[in-house]
C-alpha positions as CSV (number, residue, x, y, z in Angstrom):
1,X,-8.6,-62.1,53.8
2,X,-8.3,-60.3,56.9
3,X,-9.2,-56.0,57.4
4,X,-5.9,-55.5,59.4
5,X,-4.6,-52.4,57.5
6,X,-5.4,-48.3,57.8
7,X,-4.8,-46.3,54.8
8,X,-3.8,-43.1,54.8
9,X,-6.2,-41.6,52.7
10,X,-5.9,-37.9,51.3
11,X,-8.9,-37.9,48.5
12,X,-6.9,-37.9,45.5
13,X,-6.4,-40.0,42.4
14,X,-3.5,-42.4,44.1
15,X,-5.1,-43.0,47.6
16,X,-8.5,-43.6,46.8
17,X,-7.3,-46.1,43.6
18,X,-5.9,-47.7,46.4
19,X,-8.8,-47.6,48.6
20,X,-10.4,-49.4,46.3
21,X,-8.0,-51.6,45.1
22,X,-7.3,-52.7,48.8
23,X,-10.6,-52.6,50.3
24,X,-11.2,-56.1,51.2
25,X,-7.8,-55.5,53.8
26,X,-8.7,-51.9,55.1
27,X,-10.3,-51.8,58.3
28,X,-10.0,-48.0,58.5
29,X,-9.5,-44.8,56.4
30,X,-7.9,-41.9,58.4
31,X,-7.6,-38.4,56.5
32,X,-5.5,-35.4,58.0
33,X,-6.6,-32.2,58.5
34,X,-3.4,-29.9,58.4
35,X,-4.0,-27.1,56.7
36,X,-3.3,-27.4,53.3
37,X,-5.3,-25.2,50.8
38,X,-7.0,-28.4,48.9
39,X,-7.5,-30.0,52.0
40,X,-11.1,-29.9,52.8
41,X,-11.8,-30.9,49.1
42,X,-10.0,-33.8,49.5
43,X,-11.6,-34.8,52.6
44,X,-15.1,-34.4,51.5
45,X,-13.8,-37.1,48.5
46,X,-12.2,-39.5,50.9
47,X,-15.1,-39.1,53.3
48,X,-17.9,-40.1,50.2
49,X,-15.6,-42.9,48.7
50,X,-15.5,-44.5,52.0
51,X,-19.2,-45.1,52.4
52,X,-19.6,-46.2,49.0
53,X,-17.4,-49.2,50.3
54,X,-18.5,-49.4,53.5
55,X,-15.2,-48.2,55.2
56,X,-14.8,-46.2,58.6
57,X,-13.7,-43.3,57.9
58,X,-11.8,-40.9,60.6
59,X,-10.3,-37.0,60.4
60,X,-7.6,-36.6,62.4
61,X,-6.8,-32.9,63.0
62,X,-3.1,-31.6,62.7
63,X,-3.4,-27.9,62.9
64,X,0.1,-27.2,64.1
65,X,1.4,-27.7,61.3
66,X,-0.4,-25.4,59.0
67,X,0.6,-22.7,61.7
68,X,4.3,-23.1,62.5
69,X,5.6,-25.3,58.7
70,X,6.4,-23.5,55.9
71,X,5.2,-24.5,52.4
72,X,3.4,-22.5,49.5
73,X,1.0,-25.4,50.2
74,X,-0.3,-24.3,53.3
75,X,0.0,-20.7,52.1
76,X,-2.7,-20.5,49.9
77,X,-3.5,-20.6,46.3
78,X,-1.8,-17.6,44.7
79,X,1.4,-19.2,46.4
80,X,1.3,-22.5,44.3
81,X,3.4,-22.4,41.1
82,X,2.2,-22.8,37.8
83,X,3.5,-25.1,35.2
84,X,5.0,-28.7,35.0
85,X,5.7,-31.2,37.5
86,X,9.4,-30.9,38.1
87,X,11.7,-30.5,40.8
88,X,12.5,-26.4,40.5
89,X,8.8,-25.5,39.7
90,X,7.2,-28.0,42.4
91,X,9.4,-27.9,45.0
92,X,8.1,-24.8,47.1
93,X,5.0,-27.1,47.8
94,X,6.8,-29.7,50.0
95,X,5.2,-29.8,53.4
96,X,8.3,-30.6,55.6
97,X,7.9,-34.5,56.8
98,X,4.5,-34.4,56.2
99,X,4.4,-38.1,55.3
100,X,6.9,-39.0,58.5
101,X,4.0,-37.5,60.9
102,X,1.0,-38.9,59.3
103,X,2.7,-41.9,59.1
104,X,3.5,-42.2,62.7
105,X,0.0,-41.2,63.9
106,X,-1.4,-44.0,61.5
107,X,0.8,-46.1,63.1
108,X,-0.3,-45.1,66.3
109,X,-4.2,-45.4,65.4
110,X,-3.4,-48.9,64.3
111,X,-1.6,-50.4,67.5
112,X,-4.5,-48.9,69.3
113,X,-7.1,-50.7,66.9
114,X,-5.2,-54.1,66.9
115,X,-4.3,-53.3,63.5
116,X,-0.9,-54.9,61.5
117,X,-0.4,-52.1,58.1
118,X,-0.4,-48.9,57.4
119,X,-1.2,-48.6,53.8
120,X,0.0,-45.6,51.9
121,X,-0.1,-44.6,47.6
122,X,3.1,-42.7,47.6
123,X,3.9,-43.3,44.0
124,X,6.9,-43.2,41.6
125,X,6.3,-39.9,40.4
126,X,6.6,-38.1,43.7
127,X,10.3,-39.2,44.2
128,X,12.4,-36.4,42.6
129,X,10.2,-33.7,44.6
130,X,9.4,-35.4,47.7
131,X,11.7,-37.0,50.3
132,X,9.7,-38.9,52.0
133,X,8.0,-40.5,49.4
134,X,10.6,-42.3,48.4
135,X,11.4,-46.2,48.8
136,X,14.3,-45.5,51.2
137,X,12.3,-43.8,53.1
138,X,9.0,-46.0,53.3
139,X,11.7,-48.5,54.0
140,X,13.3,-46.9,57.1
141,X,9.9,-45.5,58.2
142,X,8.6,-49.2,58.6
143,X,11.6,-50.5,60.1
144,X,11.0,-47.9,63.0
145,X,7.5,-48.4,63.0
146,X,8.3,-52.1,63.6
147,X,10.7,-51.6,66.4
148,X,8.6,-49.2,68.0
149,X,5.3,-51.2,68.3
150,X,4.6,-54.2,70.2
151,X,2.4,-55.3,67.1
152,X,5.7,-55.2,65.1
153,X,3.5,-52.7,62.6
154,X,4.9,-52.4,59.3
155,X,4.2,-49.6,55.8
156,X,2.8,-51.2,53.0
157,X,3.2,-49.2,50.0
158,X,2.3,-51.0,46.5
159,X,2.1,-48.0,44.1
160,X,6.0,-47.0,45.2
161,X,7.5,-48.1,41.8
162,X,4.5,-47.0,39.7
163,X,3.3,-44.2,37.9
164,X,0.4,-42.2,37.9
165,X,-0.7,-43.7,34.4
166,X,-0.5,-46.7,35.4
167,X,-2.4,-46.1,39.0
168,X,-5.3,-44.6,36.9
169,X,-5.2,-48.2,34.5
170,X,-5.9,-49.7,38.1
171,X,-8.6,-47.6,39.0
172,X,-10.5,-47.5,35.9
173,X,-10.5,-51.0,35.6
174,X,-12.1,-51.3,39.0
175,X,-14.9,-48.9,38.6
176,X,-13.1,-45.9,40.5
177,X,-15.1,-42.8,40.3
178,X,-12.0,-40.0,39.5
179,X,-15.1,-37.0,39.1
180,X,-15.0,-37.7,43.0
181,X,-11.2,-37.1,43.3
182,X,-9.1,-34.1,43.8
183,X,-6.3,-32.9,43.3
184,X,-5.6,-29.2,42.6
185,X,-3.4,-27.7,45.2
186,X,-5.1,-24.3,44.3
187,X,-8.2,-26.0,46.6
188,X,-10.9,-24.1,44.4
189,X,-14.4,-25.2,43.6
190,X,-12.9,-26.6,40.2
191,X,-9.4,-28.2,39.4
192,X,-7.4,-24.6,38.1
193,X,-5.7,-26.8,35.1
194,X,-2.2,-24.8,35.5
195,X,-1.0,-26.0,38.3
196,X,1.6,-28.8,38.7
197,X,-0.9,-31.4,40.5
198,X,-3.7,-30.3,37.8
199,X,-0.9,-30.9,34.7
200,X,-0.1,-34.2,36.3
201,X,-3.7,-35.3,36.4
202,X,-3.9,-34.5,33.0
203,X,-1.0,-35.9,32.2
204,X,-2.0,-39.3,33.7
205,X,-5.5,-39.9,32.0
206,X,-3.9,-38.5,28.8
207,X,-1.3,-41.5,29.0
208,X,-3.8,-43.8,30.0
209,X,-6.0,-43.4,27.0
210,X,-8.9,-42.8,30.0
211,X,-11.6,-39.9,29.3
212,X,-10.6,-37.6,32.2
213,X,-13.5,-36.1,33.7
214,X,-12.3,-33.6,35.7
215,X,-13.8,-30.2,35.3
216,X,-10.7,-27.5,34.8
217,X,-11.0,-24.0,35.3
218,X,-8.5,-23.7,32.2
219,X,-7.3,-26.6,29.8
C-alpha cells in the first residue's frame, strides 16, 4: 500500500481515529491554524499523535480568517453555546467554508508533494449543522479538485455516513489514545462538559460502552 494521501488533521476524536486507521496511506498530516479558540489544543494533540506513528506533520497558518469571518468559534469561549448538539443551539459556531478552504490548500499541498487524496473525518453527525460537511458537498468539492489538478486529486472521506459512536468503536479497537484528543470549543486547559462538542463526546463513548477518559471541568 502506497503513502499518497494528506489528511486534514484537526486533533480531535474523528481525525486522529482516522489518522490511525489510515496510517499505512498518509504521507502527511497538515493542521490549520485559523484562529479558533480550541485551536492550539488541538494542534498540540495532532502534532504528538503524529510522531507516535511516525507521520510528518505540518501547521499551516490561516490567520485571515479568524480576523475578517464571523463565528462564536473564533470569538472566544464565553461566545460558545451551552447545551445539546442541535441545529438552533450549535449553529452560531459554524466557521463560514472553513472546510472548502482547508480543503483546497490540502489539495494544493498535495499536487505540490506528488500526492493523489486528501483524506478528511467529516462525519454523519456534522450534517444538520454544517454545510460543508456533508456528502454533496465532499462530492462536488472532489470533482473540482479533480478538474483543477493535473494529478486529477480527489477527497476521500470514509467516516461521511458514520457516527461518532461508531468512529470511537474504530479507534478503541485500534489502540487510539482519546486522553490525547480534544474537543471542547471552549479551548480551556480541561474539556468544560457543557458545551455541544463536550456533550457530543460524551455522548459518543457513552454509546460506545467505551470508558471515556476525558477530564471535564463539569459532568
Amino acid at each position: 500500500m502506497s503513502k499518497d494521501s494528506v489528511i486534514v488533521l484537526s486533533g480531535g476524536m474523528d481525525s486522529v481515529t482516522m489518522l490511525h486507521e489510515y496510517s499505512g496511506q498518509i504521507a502527511l498530516a497538515v493542521s490549520f491554524d485559523y484562529g479558533s479558540n480550541h485551536n492550539a489544543r488541538e494542534i498540540d494533540c495532532a502534532a504528538r499523535q503524529c510522531a507516535r506513528l511516525g507521520i510528518t506533520h505540518i501547521v499551516i497558518p490561516l490567520e485571515f480568517m479568524g480576523r475578517y469571518f464571523k463565528s462564536s468559534l473564533l470569538s472566544g469561549a464565553k461566545e460558545i453555546p451551552e447545551g445539546n448538539y442541535d441545529d438552533e443551539n450549535m449553529r452560531s459556531t459554524v466557521v463560514p467554508f472553513r472546510n472548502g478552504i482547508m480543503l483546497s490548500v490540502a489539495c494544493g499541498l498535495a499536487e505540490s508533494e506528488g500526492l493523489k487524496h486528501v483524506m478528511i473525518a467529516n462525519h454523519g453527525g456534522d450534517h444538520a449543522i454544517y454545510p460543508d460537511c456533508r456528502s454533496a458537498f465532499i462530492s462536488s468539492m472532489s470533482a473540482a479538485m479533480k478538474a483543477g489538478t493535473y494529478n486529477g486529486i480527489d477527497i476521500v472521506a470514509p467516516y461521511t455516513d458514520l457516527t461518532k459512536t461508531e468512529i470511537a468503536r474504530r479507534g478503541a479497537a485500534l489502540g487510539v489514545d482519546y486522553s490525547d484528543t480534544y474537543s471542547c470549543y471552549k479551548g480551556g486547559e480541561r474539556h468544560c462538559g457543557r458545551c455541544g462538542t463536550c456533550r457530543e463526546r460524551q455522548e459518543a463513548f457513552r454509546e460506545a460502552g467505551l470508558s471515556d477518559p476525558t477530564e471535564y471541568e463539569v459532568l
